[in-house]
C-alpha positions, 0 to 999 in steps of 0.5 A: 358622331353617332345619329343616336347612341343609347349607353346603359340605360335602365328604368324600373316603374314605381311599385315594380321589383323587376327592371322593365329596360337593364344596362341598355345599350346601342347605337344607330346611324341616320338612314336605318330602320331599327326593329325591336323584338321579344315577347310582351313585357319585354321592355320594347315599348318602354325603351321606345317611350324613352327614346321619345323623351316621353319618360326619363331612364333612372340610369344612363343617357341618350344622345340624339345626334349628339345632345343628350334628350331633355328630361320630360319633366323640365318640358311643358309637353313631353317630347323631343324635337326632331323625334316623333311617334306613331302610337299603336292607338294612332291617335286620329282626331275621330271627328276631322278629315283626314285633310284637316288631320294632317293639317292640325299639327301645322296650324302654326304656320301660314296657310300656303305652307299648311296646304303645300304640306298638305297636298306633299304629304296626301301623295307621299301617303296615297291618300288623295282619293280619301282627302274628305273621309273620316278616319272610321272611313278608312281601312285599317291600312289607311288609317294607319298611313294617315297616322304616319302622314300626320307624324310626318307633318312635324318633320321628324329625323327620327320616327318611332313606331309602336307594334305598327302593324299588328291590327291588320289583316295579313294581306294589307300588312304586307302591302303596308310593310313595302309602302312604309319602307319606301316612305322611309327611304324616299324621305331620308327618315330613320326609323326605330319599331318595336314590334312582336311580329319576327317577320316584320322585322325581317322584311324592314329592318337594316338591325334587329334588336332582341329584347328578353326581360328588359335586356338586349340580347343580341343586336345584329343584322337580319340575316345574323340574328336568324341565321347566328342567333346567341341563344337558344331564345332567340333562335326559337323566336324566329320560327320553328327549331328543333333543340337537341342535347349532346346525347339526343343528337347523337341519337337522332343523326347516328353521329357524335357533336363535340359542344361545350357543357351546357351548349345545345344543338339547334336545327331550324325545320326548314334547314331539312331536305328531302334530297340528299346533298354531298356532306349532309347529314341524314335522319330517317323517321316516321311521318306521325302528323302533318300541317299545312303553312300554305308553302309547303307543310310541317312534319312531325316526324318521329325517329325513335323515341324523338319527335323532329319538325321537319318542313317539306314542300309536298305533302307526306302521309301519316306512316310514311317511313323516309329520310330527311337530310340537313346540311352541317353549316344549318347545325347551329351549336348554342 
């Protein structure tokens, strides 16, 4: 049995012509941490709210560890049990403790069980020292671990979480992306994100799911979806590409490719080496720019009447003539 299974599932909103989510479908297993990725408006955040029993598909089911989800609109409050989400807006109580806030949703229960849970979620999160803060008191990161802690609160199996990171400064995102992977893992949760950020993705994801115009266009492991992307989209998505047809290939490498009507070669800018390597194929230019990324540089290089990004390690000058060689398995034929 599958943790969660979503089968073909669609929803357009009133007054739309254009499907926000068509033919969905995927499955997870207890344990991982799923990302969603794709440009705004691409139907992440929806099929999310879906997922969270928030809002109901027109099409399709979602099964969570075997039942499909209540309809929202046969549920006093929206929601399902044993699934929870921390929205992008958090959703703090601005005028409690960060205490208090983790208590609220444990005001059921009896008093030892609210502070044991308390006390358990303060050190799972790394908010001890913070217990008697506001939330405006708070860094954007802690803000964001406390939003988690109250989720957690709830016990949730399943947490999902909407563009978690994308209000923090690169440094603190970093740090946080390792402390909520940990808390995950630690705790046995899975987690389903939806962000528009490639590279959160990359470091969290055991899949990642890409998203375009409300369909799912490739759902795979990190390493495929960057390295055997299935469309030219998605391999653009996750970073700088280069995009050559048949006879401008040809042109740039001094070499014929054999590809299928309407294929595209694709070459990533970091897949260019300075050095030559047995079997590489070689492409000589001239620097016409250069930008710095702070691990190295990108270069736009100009060979012939084409302009190639290639990335360097060193910094080159503007007019410097030199050759860049790419391995053939970093060629990727779409």
């Amino acid at each position: 049995m599958k943790f969660l299974k979503v089968n073909k599932v669609s929803k357009t909103y009133s007054g739309s012509e254009k499907s926000a989510v068509s033919d969905m479908a995927f499955s997870m297993q207890k344990g991982e941490i799923i990302s969603f990725v794709g440009a705004s408006g691409s139907g992440k955040s929806t099929l999310l709210k879906m997922i969270g029993g928030l809002i109901s598909p027109e099409n399709g089911t979602i099964c969570f560890q075997g039942k499909e989800l209540d309809k929202p609109e046969d549920k006093l409050i929206p929601g399902q049990e044993g699934v929870k989400m921390v929205f992008q807006d958090l959703r703090l109580m601005p005028n409690r403790t960060v205490e208090e806030n983790i208590k609220y949703p444990l005001l059921l229960f009896d008093k030892d069980y609210q502070n044991d849970r308390v006390e358990e979620l303060l050190e799972i999160c790394h908010l001890q020292e913070f217990r008697k803060r506001l939330p405006r008191e708070l860094s954007g990161g802690q803000q964001q671990r406390l939003a988690l802690a109250k989720t957690l609160a709830e016990e949730p199996e399943l947490l999902l979480m909407d563009e978690p990171f994308s209000n923090l400064d690169p440094i603190v995102k970093s740090k946080l992306i390792v402390e909520v992977s940990e808390i995950i893992r630690n705790q046995q949760l899975s987690l389903i994100m939806v962000t528009h950020d490639t590279q959160d993705a990359l470091m969290l994801s055991d899949k990642i799911g890409f998203m375009s115009d409300g369909k799912l266009l490739q759902y795979d492991s990190p390493l495929n979806i960057y390295n055997k992307p299935k469309s030219v989209e998605i391999a653009a998505f996750f970073g700088s590409v280069n995009i050559f047809s048949k006879a401008e290939f040809s042109s740039v490498f001094h070499k014929k490719m054999n590809i299928k009507k309407g294929q595209q070669i694709v070459v990533r800018s970091e897949s260019f080496e300075t050095e030559f390597q047995a079997g590489a194929l070689k492409l000589e230019g001239v620097v016409s720019a250069t930008f710095f990324k702070g691990n190295g540089y990108l270069i736009k290089l100009k060979v012939g009447n084409h302009l190639v990004d290639v990335f360097a390690k060193n910094q080159l000058k503007i007019g410097d003539k030199l050759p860049f060689y790419v391995d053939g398995h970093n060629i990727l034929v779409i």
